[in-house]
C-alpha positions in Angstrom: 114.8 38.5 67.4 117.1 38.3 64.4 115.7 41.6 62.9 114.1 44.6 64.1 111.1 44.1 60.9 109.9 40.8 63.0 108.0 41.6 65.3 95.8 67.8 78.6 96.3 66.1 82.1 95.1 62.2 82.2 91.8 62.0 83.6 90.3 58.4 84.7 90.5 55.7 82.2 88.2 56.0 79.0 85.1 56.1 79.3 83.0 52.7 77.1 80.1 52.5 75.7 78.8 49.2 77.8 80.9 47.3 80.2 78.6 44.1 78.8 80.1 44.3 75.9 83.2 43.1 77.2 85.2 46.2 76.8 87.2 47.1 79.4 88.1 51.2 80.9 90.9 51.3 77.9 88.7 50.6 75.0 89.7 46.5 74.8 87.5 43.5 74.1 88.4 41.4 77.0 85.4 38.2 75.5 87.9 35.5 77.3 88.8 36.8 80.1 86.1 39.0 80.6 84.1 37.9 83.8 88.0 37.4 85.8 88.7 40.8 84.6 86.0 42.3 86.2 85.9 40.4 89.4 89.3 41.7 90.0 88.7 45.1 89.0 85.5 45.0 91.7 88.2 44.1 94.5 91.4 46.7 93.0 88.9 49.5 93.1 88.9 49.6 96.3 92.9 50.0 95.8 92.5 52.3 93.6 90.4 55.0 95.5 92.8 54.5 98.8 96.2 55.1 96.2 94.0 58.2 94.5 93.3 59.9 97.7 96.8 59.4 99.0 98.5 60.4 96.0 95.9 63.7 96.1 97.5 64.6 99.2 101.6 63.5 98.2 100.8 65.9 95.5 99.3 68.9 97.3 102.2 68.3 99.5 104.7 68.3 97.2 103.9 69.8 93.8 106.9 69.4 92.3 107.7 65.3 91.7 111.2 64.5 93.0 112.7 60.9 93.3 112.8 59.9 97.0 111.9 57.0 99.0 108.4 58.0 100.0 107.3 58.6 96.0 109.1 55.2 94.9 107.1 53.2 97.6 104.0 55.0 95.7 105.0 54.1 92.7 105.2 50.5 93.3 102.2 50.3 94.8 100.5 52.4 91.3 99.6 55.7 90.2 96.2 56.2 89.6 94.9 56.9 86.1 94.5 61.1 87.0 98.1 61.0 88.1 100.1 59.1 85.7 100.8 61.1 83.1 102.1 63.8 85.6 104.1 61.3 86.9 105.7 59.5 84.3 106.2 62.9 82.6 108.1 63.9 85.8 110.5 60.6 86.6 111.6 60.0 83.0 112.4 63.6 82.6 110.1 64.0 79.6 108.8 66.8 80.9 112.0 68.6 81.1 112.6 68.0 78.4 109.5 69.0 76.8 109.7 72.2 78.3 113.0 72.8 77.5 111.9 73.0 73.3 108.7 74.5 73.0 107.0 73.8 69.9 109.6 71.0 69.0 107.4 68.6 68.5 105.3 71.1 65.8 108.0 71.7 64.5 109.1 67.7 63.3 105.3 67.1 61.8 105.8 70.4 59.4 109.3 68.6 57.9 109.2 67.3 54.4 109.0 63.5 55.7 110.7 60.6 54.1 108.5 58.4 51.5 109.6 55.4 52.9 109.3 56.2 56.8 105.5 57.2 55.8 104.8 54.0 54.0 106.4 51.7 56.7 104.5 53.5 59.7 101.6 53.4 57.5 101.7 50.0 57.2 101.3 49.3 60.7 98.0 51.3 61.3 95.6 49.0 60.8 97.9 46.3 62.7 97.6 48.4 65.9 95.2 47.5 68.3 92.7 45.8 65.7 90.5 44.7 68.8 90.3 48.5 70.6 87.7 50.4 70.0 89.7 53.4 69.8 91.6 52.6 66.8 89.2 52.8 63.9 89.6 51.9 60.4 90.5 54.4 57.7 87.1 55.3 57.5 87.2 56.2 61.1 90.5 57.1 62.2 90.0 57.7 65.7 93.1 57.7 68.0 95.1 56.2 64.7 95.6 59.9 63.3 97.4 60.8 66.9 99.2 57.4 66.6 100.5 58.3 63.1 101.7 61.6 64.0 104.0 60.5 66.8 105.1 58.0 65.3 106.6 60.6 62.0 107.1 63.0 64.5 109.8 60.4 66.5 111.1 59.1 62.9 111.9 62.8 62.2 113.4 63.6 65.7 115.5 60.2 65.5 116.1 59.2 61.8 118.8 56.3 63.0 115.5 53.7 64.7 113.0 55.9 62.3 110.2 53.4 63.2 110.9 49.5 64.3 107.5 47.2 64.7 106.8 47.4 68.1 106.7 51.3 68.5 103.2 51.7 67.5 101.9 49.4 70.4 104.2 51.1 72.8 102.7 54.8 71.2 99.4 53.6 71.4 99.1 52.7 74.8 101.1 56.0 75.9 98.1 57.9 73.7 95.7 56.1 75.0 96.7 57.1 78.9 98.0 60.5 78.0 95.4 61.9 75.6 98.2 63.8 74.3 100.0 63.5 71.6 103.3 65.5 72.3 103.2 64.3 75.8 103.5 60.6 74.4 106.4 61.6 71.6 108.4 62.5 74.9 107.1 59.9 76.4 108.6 57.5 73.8 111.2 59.4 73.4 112.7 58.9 76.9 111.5 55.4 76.6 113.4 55.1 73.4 116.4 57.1 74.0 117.3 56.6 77.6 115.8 53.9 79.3 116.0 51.3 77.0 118.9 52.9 74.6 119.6 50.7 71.4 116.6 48.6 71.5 115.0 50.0 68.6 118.3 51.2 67.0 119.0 48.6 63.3 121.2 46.4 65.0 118.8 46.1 68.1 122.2 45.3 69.9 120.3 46.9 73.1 117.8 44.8 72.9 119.6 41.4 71.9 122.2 42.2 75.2 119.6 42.3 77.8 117.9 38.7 76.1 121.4 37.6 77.6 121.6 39.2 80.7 117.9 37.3 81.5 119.7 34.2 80.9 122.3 34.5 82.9 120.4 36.1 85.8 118.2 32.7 85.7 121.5 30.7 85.7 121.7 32.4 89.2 118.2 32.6 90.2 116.6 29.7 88.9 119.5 27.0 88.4 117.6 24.5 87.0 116.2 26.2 84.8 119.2 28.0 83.4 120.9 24.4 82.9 117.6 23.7 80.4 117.9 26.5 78.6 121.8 25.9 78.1 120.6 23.2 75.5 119.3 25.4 73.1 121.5 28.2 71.9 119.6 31.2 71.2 116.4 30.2 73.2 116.0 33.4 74.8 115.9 35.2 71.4 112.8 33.2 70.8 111.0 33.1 73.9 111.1 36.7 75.8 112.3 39.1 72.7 108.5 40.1 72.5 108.2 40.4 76.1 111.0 43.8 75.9 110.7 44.8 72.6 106.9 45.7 73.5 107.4 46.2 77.3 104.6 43.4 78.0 101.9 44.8 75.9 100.0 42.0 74.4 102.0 39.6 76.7 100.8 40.5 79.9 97.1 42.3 81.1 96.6 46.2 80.3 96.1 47.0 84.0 99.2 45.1 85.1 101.4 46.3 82.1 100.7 49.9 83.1 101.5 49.1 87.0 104.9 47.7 85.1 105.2 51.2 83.2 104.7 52.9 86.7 107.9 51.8 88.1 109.7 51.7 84.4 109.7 55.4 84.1 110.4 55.9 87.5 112.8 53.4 88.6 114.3 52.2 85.0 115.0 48.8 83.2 115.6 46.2 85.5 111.8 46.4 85.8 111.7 44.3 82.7 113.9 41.6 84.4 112.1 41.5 87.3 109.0 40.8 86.1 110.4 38.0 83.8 112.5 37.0 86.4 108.9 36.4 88.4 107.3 34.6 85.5 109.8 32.1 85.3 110.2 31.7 89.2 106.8 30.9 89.4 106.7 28.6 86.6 109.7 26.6 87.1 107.5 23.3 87.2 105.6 23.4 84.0 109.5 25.0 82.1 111.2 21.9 83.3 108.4 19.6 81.6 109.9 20.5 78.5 111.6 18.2 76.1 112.2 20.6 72.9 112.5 24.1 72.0 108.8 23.9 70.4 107.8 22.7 74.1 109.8 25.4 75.6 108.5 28.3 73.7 104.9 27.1 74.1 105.5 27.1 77.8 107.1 30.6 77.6 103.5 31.7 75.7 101.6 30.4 78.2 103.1 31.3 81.6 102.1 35.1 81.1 98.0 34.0 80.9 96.4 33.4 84.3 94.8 34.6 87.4 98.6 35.3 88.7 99.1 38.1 86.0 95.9 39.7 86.3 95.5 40.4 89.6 97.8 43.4 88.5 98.4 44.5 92.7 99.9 40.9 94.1 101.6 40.6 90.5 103.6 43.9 91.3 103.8 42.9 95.1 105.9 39.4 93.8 108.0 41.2 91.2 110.1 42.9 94.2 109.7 39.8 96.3 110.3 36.4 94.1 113.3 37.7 92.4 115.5 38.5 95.6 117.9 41.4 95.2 118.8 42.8 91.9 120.3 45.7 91.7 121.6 48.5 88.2 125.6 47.3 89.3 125.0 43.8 88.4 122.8 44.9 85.6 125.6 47.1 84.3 128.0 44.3 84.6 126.2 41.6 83.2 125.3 44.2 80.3 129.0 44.9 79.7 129.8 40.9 79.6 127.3 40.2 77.6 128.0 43.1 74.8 131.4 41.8 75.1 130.4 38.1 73.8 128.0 39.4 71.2 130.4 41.9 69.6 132.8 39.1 69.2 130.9 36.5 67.6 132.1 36.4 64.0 129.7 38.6 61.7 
């Protein structure tokens, strides 16, 4: 991605009008994949209730969230709907941080807000969501009026990203779990600021840096298909830059995103290569059919779809499993080597 311009408590998901629509909990048309969707919803219910009930007790247990080894193995295996705002609030320090400047967020809607911020965010609106039932049109703004005002509101509290494309999927999905709008500006804004620093920022150096640490993690982990990607400088640019720059959303199944949001906030970004890590392990076969970069990054578009990826509970099972150990310190240093090479291409 050459430029960034490319691209109340939680209760139990939203309530639809009529399943036989083909909408799912979230407020989605789901016409394709509809009938899969819901036979694996009939099974991970069951799931569900058993995580809900334990989670009930963790909590009564311990009210006050800490990070240990008992609440990570939660994580990873989901937080139910009624919990996750509490917890992602909790493990990404948003909600100290929220707490710590009451009426902040208030505070950044009453500014005098920049013309062209307005217009650009604006822009977006009726790009967000098109297919959820949620987002109206301008005649019926629905959770768009929520969106827009986080949106400004994180322009105003961080005028160096203002607003990159890509934000307004991430804020809609944190509205449309949260129900809350200043929750989900310091929900973004921990996103934004400390788990995925530089991402969003003009140069999107953040973001271009960890596009290079995936390829030379899949030198290591999947050799053969690290020596195919070595033919075509830049490939990673084109065929995983939407997979981080929107955390999955669009890429991968709502459910299964969210499960991937679980252990984001809690455990940090080597989620993201994990789970892309997992894609390409498990589709290793149909990458190495390829015989162009057109081939390639049709491959890379299709290896997300599939039974694998929506079966959110085995999908999250694999991504600590398939990829073998990776660990922050070899993040970090890969991170380092790989800002090194990019700041020292000539400009």
């Amino acid at each position: 991605m050459e430029s960034r311009d490319d691209l109340r408590p939680a209760a139990q998901p939203l309530e639809c009008s009529n399943n036989t629509d083909g909408i799912d909990p979230y407020g989605f048309k789901r016409q394709e994949d509809f009938i899969s969707y819901m036979e694996m919803m009939n099974e991970y219910v069951a799931v569900l209730k058993r995580r809900s009930m334990r989670w009930s007790k963790l909590l009564q247990e311990e009210p006050f969230v800490e990070k240990n080894l008992t609440v990570k193995r939660f994580v990873r295996k989901g937080v139910p709907n009624e919990h996750r705002t509490r917890i992602w609030m909790a493990a990404s320090g948003a909600q100290e941080q929220m707490e710590s400047k009451p009426g902040y967020y208030q505070s950044l809607l009453s500014l005098e807000h920049d013309t062209k911020l307005k217009e650009t965010i604006n822009t977006d609106m009726h790009r967000t969501f098109p297919d959820n039932i949620f987002f109206k049109g301008k005649d019926e703004p629905g959770l768009q009026t929520e969106l827009y005002n986080v949106l400004l509101a994180y322009g105003n509290h961080n005028p160096t990203v203002g607003y990159c494309q890509g934000m307004n999927f991430i804020a809609g999905y944190l509205i449309i779990i949260t129900k809350d709008e200043e929750k989900s500006f310091w929900l973004l804004d921990a996103l934004l600021g400390r788990i995925l620093p530089d991402y969003y920022s003009p140069a999107m150096l953040g973001l271009k840096i960890d596009q290079e640490v995936l390829g030379e993690l899949v030198k290591t982990k999947a050799p053969a298909v690290g020596q195919l990607m070595a033919q075509y400088p830049g490939i990673w640019t084109l065929v995983v830059s939407r997979w981080f720059i929107c955390l999955y959303i669009d890429v991968l199944p709502i459910e299964t995103v969210l499960r991937i949001w679980d252990c984001l906030f809690y455990e940090g970004s080597k989620v993201l290569f994990r789970v892309a890590l997992t894609l390409i392990l498990r589709n290793q076969t149909e990458i190495l059919r390829a015989r162009s970069v057109l081939e390639v990054c049709e491959c890379f578009k299709q290896i997300p779809c599939g039974d694998f990826t929506l079966d959110c509970h085995t999908f999250m099972q694999k991504i600590f499993t398939d990829p073998g150990s990776l660990s922050m310190t070899t993040i970090k240093r890969l991170r380092d080597e790989c800002r090194r090479q990019i700041e020292e291409e000539p400009k």
